[in-house]
Structure formats: structure tokens, C-alpha cells
C-alpha positions as CSV (number, residue, x, y, z in Angstrom):
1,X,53.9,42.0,9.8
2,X,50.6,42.8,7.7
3,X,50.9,39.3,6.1
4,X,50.5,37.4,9.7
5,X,47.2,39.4,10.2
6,X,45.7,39.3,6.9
7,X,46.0,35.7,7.0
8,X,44.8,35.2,10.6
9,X,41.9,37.7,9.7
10,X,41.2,35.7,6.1
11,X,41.2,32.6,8.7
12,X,38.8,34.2,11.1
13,X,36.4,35.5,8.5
14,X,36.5,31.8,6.7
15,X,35.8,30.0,9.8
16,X,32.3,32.2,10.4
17,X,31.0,31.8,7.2
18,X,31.6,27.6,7.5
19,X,29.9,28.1,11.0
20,X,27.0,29.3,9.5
21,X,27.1,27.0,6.4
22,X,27.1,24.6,8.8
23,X,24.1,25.5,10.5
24,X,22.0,26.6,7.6
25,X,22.6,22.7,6.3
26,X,21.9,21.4,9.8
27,X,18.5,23.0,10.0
28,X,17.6,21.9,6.2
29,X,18.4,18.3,7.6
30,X,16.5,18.3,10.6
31,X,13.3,19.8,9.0
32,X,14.0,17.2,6.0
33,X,13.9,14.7,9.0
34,X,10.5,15.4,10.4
35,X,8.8,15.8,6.7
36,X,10.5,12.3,6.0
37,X,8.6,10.8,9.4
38,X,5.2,12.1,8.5
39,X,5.9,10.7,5.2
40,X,6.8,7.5,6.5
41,X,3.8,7.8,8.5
42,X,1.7,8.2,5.7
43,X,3.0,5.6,3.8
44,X,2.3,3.2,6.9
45,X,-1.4,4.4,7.2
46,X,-1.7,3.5,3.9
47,X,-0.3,-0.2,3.8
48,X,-2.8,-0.8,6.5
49,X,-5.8,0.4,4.8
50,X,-4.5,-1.4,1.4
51,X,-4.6,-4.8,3.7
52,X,-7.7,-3.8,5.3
53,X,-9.2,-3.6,1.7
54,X,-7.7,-6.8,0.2
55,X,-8.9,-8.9,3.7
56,X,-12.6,-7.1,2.7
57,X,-12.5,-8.0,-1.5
58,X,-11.5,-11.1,-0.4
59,X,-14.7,-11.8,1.8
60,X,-16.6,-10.2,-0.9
61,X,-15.5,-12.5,-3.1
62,X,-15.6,-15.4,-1.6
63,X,-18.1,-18.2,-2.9
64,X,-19.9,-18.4,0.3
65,X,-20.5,-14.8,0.1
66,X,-21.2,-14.8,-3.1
67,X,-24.1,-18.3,-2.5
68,X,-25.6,-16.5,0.3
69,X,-25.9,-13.3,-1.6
70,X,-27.2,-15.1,-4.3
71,X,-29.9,-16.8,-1.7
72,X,-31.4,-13.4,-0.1
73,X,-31.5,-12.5,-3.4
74,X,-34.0,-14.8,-4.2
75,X,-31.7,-17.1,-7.2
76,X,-32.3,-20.7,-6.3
77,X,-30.2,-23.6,-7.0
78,X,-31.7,-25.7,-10.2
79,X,-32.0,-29.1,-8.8
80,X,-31.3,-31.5,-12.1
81,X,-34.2,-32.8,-13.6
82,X,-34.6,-36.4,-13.8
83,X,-36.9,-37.6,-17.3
84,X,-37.9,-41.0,-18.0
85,X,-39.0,-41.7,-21.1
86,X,-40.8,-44.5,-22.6
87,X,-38.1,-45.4,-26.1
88,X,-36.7,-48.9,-26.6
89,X,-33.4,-49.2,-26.1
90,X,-31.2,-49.3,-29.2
91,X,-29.0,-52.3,-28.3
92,X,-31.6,-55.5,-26.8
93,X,-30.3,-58.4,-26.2
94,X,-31.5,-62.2,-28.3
């Protein structure tokens, strides 16, 4: 008769510890859960900003930017110089 009990008891005492196994692991999860979201938040802020930067190099860097930049800085444009000389051509015609 002590073997029924020891068993059932063995059973019992098995049974409690997996219960709270069980909700030991489904706490870790849950706070895993929330750390994950604030990651993934994170990571979202972050993609934005990286765009936000590109969109901003890339109207840095752009040649209008870069002309009118150039202008209010006081750099002209050289306008090509046209010279006329007075030599004889090396080629004439008889």
C-alpha cells in the first residue's frame, strides 16, 4: 500500500515544481517581450533619422547647393576669355 502513495505523492510534488518552472519561464518571456519592443522601437527611431540624414547630405550635396553656396560666398564663374591676335595664318591660300 506505501507504493500507491509514494508514487502519487512523487507525482504531486513533480507536478508543483513544473508549475512553477513553468511560471518562472513565462515571466522571463514576457519581460523578454517588452525589452524586445522597446528595442524594436529603437531600432525604428533610428532608420528614420538615418533617412532623415541621407535626404539632408543629399541637398547638401547637391550641385545647386553647392553653385549657390559657392555665389554667397563671393566665387564667380570665369566667363572664357576670347583673344584675337594679329599672327598670319600658317596655311594661306595661292
Amino acid at each position: 500500500m506505501k507504493k500507491p502513495a509514494q508514487i502519487i505523492g512523487i507525482l504531486i510534488v513533480a507536478i508543483v515544481m513544473l508549475s512553477i518552472v513553468k511560471a518562472f519561464v513565462t515571466n522571463r518571456i514576457s519581460t523578454s517581450g517588452l525589452t524586445l519592443g522597446v528595442i524594436k522601437d529603437h531600432i525604428t527611431e533610428k532608420k528614420r533619422e538615418n533617412i532623415l540624414l541621407s535626404e539632408k547630405l543629399y541637398s547638401l550635396a547637391s550641385l545647386t547647393y553647392v553653385s549657390g553656396k559657392a555665389d554667397s560666398l563671393g566665387f564667380v564663374e570665369e566667363k572664357s576669355r576670347l583673344v584675337i591676335s594679329n599672327t598670319v595664318p600658317i596655311a594661306i591660300k595661292p
